[in-house]
C-alpha positions as CSV (number, residue, x, y, z in Angstrom):
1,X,19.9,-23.6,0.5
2,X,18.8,-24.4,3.8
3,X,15.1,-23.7,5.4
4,X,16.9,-21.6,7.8
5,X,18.3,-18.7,5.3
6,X,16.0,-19.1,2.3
7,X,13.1,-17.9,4.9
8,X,13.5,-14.0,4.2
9,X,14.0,-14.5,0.4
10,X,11.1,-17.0,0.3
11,X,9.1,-14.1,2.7
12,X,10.2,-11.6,0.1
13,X,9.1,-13.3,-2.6
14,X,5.5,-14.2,-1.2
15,X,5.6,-10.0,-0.5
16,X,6.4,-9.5,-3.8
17,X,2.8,-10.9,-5.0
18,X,1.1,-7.6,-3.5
19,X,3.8,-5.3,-6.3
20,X,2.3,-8.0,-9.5
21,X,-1.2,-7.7,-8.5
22,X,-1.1,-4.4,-7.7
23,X,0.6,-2.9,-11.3
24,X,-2.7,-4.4,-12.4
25,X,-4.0,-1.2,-12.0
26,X,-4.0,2.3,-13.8
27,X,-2.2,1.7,-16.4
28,X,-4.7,-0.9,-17.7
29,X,-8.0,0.9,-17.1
30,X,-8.0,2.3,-20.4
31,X,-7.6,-1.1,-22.0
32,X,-10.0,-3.1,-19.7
33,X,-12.7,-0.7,-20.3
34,X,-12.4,-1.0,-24.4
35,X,-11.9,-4.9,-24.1
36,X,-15.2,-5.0,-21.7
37,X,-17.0,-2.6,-23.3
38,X,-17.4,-0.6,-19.9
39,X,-17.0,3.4,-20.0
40,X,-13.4,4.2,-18.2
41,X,-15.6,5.5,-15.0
42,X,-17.4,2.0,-15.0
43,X,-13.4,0.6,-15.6
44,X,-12.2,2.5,-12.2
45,X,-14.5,0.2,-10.2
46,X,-11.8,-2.5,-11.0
47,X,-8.9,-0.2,-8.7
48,X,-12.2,0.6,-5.9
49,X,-13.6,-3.1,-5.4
50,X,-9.6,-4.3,-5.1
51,X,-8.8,-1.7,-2.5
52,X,-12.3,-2.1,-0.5
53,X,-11.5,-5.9,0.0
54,X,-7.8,-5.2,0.6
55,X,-8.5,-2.6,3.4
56,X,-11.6,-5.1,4.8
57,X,-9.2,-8.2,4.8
58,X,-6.1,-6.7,5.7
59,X,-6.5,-6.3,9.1
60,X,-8.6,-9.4,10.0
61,X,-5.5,-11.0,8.2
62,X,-3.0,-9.3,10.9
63,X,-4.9,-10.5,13.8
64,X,-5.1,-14.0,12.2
65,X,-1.9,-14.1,12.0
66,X,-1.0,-13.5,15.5
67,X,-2.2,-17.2,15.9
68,X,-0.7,-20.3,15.4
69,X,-1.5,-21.1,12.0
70,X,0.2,-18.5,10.2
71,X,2.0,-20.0,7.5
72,X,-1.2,-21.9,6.7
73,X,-2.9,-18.5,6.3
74,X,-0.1,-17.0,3.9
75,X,-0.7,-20.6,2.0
76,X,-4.6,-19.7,2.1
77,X,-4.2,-15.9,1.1
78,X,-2.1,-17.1,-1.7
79,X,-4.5,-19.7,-3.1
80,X,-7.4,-17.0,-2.8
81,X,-5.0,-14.2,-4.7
82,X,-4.2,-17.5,-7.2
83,X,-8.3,-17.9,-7.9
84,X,-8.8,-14.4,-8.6
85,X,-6.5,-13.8,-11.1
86,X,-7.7,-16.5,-13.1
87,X,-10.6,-15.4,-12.9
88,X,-9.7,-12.0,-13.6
89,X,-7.9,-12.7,-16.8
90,X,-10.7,-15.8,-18.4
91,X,-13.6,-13.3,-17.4
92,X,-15.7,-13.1,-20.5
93,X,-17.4,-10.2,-19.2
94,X,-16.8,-7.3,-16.6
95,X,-19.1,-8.4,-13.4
96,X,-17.1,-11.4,-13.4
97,X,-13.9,-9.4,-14.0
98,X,-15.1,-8.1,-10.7
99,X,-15.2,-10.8,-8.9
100,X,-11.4,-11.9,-9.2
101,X,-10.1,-8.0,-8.7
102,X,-12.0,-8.7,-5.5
103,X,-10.2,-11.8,-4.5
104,X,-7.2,-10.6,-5.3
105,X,-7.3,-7.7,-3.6
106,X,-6.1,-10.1,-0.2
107,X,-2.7,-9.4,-1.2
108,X,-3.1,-6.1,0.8
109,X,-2.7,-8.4,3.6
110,X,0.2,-10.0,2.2
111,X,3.0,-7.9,3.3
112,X,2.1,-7.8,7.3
113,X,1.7,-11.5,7.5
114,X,4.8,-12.2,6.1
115,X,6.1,-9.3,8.9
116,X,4.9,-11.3,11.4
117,X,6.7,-14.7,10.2
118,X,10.0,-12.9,10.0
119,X,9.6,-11.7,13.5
120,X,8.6,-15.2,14.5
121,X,11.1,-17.1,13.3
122,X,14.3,-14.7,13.8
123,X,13.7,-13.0,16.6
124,X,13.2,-9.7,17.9
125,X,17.1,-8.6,16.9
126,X,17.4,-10.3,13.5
127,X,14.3,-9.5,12.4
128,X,14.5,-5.5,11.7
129,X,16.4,-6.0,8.3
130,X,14.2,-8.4,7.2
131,X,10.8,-6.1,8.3
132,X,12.3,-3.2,6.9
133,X,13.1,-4.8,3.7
134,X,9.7,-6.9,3.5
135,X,8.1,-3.1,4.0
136,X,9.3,-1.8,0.9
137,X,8.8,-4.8,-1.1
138,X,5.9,-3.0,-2.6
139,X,7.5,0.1,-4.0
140,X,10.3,-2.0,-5.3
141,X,8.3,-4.3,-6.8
142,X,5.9,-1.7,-8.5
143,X,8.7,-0.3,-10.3
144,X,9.4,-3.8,-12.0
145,X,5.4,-4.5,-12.2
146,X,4.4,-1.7,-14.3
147,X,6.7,-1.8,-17.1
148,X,6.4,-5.7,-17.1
149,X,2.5,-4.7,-16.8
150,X,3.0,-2.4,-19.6
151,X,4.9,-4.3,-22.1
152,X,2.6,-7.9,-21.8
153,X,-0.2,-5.3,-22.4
154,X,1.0,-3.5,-25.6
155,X,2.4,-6.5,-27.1
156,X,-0.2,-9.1,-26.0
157,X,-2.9,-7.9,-24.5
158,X,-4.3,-7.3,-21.1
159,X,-5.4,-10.7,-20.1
160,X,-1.5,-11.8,-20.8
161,X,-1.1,-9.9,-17.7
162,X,-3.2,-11.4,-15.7
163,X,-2.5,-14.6,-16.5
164,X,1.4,-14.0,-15.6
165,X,0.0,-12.9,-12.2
166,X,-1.7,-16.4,-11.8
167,X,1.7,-17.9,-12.4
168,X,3.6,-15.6,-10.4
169,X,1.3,-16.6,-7.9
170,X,1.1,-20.1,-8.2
171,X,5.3,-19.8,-7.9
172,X,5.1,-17.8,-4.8
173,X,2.9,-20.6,-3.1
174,X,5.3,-23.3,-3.8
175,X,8.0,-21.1,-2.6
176,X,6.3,-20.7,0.9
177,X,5.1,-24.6,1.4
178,X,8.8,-25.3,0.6
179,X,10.9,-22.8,2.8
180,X,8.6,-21.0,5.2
181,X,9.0,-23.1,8.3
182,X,5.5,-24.7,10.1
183,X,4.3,-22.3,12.9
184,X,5.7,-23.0,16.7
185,X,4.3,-22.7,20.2
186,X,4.9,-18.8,19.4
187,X,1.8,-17.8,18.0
188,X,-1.3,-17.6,20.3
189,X,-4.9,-19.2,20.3
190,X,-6.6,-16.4,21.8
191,X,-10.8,-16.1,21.0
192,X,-11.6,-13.9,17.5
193,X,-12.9,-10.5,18.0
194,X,-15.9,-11.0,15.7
195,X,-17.8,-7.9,16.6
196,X,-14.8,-5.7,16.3
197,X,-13.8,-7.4,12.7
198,X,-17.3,-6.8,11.9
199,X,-17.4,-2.7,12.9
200,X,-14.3,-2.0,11.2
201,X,-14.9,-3.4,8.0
202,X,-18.3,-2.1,7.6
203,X,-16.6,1.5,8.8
204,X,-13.5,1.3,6.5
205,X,-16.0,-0.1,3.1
206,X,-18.3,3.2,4.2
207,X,-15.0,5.4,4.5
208,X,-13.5,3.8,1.0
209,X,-16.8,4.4,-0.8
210,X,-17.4,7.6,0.4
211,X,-13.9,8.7,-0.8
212,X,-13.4,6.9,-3.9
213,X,-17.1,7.6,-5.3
214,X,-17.7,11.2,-4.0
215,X,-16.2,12.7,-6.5
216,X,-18.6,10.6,-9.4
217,X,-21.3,10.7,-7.4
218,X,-21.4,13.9,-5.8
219,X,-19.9,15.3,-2.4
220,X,-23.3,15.9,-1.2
221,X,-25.3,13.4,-2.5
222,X,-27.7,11.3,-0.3
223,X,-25.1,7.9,-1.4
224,X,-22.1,9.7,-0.4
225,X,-23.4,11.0,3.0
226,X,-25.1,8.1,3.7
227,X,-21.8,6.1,3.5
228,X,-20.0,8.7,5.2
229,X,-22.7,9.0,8.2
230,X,-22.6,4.8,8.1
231,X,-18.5,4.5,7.9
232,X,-18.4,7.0,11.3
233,X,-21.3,5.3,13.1
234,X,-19.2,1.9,12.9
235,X,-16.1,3.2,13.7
236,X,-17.2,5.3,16.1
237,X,-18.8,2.0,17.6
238,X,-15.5,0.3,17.0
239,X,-13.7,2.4,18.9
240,X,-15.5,1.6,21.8
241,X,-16.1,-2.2,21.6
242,X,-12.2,-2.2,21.1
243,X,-11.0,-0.9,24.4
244,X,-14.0,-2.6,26.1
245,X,-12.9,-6.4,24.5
246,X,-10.0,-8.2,26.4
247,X,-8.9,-9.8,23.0
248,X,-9.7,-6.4,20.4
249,X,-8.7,-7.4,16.8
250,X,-6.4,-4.2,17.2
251,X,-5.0,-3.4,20.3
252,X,-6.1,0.7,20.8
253,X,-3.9,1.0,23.6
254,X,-0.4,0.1,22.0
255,X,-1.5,2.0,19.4
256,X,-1.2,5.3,21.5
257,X,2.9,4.6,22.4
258,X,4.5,7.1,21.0
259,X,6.9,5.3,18.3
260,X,3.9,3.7,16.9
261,X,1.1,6.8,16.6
262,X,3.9,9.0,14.9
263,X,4.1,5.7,12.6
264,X,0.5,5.7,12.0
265,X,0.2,9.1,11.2
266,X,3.2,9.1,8.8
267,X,1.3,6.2,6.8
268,X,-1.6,8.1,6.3
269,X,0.0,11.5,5.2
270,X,2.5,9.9,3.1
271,X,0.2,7.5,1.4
272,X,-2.3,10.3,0.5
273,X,0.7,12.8,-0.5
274,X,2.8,9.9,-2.5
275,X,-0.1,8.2,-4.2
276,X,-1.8,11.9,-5.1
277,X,1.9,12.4,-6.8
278,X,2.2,8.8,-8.5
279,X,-1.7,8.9,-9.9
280,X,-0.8,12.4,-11.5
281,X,2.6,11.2,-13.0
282,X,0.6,8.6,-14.3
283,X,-1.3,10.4,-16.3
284,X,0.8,13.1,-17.5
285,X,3.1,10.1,-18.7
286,X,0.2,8.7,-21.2
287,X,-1.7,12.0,-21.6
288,X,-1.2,13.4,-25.5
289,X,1.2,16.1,-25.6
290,X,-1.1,18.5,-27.1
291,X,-2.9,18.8,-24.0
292,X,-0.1,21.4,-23.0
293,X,1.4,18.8,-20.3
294,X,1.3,14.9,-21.1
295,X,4.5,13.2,-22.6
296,X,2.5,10.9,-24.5
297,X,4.5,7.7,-23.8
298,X,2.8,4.4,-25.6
299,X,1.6,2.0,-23.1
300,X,5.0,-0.3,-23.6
301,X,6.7,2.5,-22.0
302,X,4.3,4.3,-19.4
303,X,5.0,1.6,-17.4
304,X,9.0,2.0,-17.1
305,X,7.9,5.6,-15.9
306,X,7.6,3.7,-12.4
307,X,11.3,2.0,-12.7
308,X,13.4,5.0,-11.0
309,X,10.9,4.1,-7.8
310,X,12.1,0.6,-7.4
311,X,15.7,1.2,-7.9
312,X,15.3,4.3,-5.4
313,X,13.5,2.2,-2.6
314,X,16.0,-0.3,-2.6
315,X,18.9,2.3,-1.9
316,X,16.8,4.2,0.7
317,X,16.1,0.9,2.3
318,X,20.2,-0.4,2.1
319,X,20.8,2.7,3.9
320,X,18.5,2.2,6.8
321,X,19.8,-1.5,6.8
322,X,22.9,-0.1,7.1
323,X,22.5,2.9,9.8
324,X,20.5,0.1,12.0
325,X,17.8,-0.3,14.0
326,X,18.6,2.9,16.0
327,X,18.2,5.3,12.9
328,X,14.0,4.1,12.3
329,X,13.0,7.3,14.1
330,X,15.2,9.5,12.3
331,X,14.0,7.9,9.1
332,X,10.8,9.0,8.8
333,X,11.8,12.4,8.9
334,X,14.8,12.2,6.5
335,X,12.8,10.1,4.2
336,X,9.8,12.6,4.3
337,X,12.4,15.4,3.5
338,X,13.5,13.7,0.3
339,X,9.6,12.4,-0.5
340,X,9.3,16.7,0.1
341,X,12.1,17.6,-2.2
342,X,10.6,15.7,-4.9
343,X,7.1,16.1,-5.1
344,X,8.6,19.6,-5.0
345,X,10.5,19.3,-8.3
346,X,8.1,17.2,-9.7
347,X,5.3,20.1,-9.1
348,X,7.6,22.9,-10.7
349,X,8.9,21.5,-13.9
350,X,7.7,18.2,-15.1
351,X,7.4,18.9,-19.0
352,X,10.9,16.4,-19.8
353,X,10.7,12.6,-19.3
354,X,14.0,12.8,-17.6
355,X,12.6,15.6,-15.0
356,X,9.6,12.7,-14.5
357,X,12.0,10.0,-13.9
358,X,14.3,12.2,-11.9
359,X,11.3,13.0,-9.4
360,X,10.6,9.5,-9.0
361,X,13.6,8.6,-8.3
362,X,13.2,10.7,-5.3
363,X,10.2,9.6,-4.4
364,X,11.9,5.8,-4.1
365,X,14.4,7.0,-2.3
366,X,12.7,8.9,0.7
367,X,10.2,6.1,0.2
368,X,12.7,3.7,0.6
369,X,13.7,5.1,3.8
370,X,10.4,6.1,5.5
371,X,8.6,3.0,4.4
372,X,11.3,0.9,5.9
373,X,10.9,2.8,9.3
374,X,7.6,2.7,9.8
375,X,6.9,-1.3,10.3
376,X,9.9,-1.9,12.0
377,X,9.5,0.9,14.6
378,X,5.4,-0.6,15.0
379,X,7.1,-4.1,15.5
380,X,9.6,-3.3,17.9
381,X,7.5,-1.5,20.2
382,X,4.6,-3.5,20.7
383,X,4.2,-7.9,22.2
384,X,5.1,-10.5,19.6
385,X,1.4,-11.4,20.0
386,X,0.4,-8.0,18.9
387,X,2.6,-7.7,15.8
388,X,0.5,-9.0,13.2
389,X,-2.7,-6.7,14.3
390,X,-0.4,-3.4,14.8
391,X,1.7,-3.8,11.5
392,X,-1.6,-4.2,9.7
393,X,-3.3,-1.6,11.1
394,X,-0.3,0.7,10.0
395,X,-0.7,-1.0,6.5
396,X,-4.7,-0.1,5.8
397,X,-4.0,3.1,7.4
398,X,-1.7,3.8,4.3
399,X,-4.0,1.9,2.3
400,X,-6.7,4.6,3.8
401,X,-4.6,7.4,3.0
402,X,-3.6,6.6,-0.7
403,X,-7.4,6.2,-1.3
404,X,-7.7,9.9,-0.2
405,X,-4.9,11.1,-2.2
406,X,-6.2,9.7,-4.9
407,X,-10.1,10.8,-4.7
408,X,-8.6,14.4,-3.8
409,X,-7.1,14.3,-7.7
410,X,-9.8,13.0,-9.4
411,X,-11.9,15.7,-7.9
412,X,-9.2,18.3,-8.6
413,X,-9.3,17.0,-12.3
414,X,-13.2,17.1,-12.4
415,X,-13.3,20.5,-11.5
416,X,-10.0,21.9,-13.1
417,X,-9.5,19.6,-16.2
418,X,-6.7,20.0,-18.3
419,X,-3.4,21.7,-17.3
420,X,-4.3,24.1,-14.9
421,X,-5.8,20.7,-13.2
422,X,-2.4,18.6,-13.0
423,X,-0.7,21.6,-11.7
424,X,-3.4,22.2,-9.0
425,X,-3.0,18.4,-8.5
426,X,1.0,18.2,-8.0
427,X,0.6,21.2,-5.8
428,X,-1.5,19.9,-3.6
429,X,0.6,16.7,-3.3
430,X,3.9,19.1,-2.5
431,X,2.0,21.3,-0.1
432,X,0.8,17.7,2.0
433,X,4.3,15.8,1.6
434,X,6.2,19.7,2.9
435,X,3.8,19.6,5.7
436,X,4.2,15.7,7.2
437,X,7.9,16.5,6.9
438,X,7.3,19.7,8.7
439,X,5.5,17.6,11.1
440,X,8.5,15.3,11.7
441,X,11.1,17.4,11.7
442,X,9.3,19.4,14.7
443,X,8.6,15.8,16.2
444,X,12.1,14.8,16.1
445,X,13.4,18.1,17.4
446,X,11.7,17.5,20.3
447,X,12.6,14.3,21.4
448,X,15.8,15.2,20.7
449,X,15.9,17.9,23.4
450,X,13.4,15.5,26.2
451,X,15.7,15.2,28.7
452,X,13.8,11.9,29.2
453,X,13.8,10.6,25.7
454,X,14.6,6.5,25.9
455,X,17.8,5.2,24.9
């Protein structure tokens, strides 16, 4: 196979390291924090430290990569993802368990990089297939990561898993210094916005913590408002040294076109809507049955729970390959409509597996769809210097937003536990994924009617 059309496989299997390390996750909290001897609240700091690096790095990773040494900072990433999951699964205790969850959690910045590669080396026309496809990459791979996830744990034990990561990653960086191509005269050498990178990491830490710890440590706590009050300062302050800087780590100003804000604010409603309806499935799929709601599924098969996903992302994402580039706006909407319909169904009768898997299903699907739409209507509407930086923006914002949705249900379950607390859960999850399609729908209506709407 030549350099030339092994370059999107070899970009989606790089993107596929973000699906391997992130199945890493819920369904072995449980296990890590009997192995560790941690309680399971202690465990949860191994999903928290992963997503605070991920959402810090991420976008420092997009503006790198609108330079000329991309491929060198995929190779980088890689290595850093490679370290920590060693680390991760030879850690003889849980602090330096820690330590690896944190390095790996760079593979939130996986995904945009490799955007930015495809868009570099095929072209503005070419290049939406392979960006919607790369987008997606996530939810496909999750539904192949978790039962894999599932089965190496039950059988083997968790380290097993870990230690198939470090391969899988090890694999992924020979795949990349093989076929990815060297970076050309395309990227730019413009100065690093080191103030900017500073503010927003510090802001999104203060927002993360604030979110993912409120519930444990108490809404109104002095630790929680003292992260909340520190996480708006800096981004407040971010804000401002942004559309001051000539070379901003994100570029505020795209941003606002119209195609890429109604992407933005799709990735933060769906991600908290989606991941408040994936965090609760998980449960009710390991939860004992004489609670009144769990299907009590061993760990070798919780995972599979997450299959229907993957197989429904990659049919929502053939269809926008198919439909085109000029179907991404209407997309989101149709994808949200689907995402709607499911957390819907999933909300009013989930007490059979096959109702579970039947939901999720859905979810993959709309996923598919809107997922697919989002990066590749952020890419084609902003400079081929400013792709990296916007596509990774949109990426923490979803990052951002299935942190919310998921420190919305674990207050919902600290308040409600039991039954009545799953149901309030999906509810809420319905209600929020009903009203972004609402949103959308309205949205599209009216650009449909603008008499001048682009064409």
């Amino acid at each position: 196979m030549s350099t030339g059309r092994a370059l999107v496989p070899s970009l989606i299997y790089a993107a596929l390291t973000t699906s391997i390390v992130s199945s890493l996750g819920m369904l072995l909290v449980p296990s890590i924090a009997a192995q560790l001897d941690v309680s399971v609240s202690t465990a949860q700091w191994m999903l928290t430290i992963n997503l605070l690096v991920g959402a810090v790095a991420t976008p420092i990773m997009g503006r790198l990569s609108d330079g000329v040494n991309t491929r060198r900072l995929l190779l980088i990433a890689l290595g850093i993802i490679l370290i920590g999951s060693a680390v991760a699964a030879a850690a003889p205790t849980f602090g330096i368990f820690l330590i690896g969850r944190a390095l790996q959690g760079l593979t939130y910045g996986i995904v945009p990089v490799t955007i930015v590669l495809a868009r570099r080396h095929l072209g503005v026309g070419k290049a939406d297939p392979a960006i919607s496809t790369l987008s997606v990459t996530v939810a496909t791979g999750l539904g192949l990561g978790y039962p894999l996830t599932g089965i190496l744990a039950s059988l083997l034990d968790y380290r097993v898993a870990f230690w198939f990561a470090t391969v899988f990653v090890l694999t992924a960086i020979v795949v990349v210094w093989r076929w990815v191509p060297a970076d050309s005269e395309a990227g730019s050498s413009r100065p690093f916005d080191t103030a900017g990178a500073a503010l927003l990491s510090i802001g999104l830490a203060g927002l993360l913590i604030t979110i993912s710890q409120g519930s444990h440590w108490g809404w109104l706590s002095a630790a929680t408002l003292a992260a909340a009050v520190a996480s708006a300062a800096c981004l407040a302050a971010w804000v401002v040294v942004e559309l001051r800087s000539r070379d901003p780590l994100i570029n505020l100003r795209v941003i606002k076109a119209p195609d890429v804000l109604l992407a933005n604010l799709t990735a933060i409603g769906l991600g908290a809507a989606m991941y408040m309806s994936l965090s609760t499935i998980s449960i009710i799929a390991q939860a004992p049955k004489a609670t009144g709601y769990g299907l009590e599924l061993p760990l070798f098969w919780a995972g599979f729970v997450m299959l229907p996903l993957s197989v429904g992302s990659l049919a929502g994402n053939r269809l926008v390959r198919r439909l085109g580039p000029g179907s991404m706006t209407t997309m989101l909407p149709a994808g949200s409509s689907v995402m709607a319909a499911a957390a819907l169904m999933i909300w009013l009768t989930n007490d059979q597996l096959w109702e579970v898997l039947l939901g999720m299903l859905g979810f993959g699907l709309g996923m598919g769809a809107a997922y697919a739409a989002m990066p590749a209507l952020v890419a084609r509407n902003v400079a081929v210097s400013e792709v990296g930086s916007a596509v990774s923006f949109n990426q923490v914002l979803r990052t951002v937003g299935g942190a919310a949705g998921s420190a919305l249900v674990g207050s919902i379950l600290a308040a409600r536990p039991g039954e009545h607390g799953i149901t309030v859960a999906l509810g809420v999850a319905a209600v929020a994924t009903t009203t972004v399609c609402v949103a959308l729908v309205v949205n599209q209506v009216r650009v449909s009617r603008s008499p001048t709407q682009p064409a």
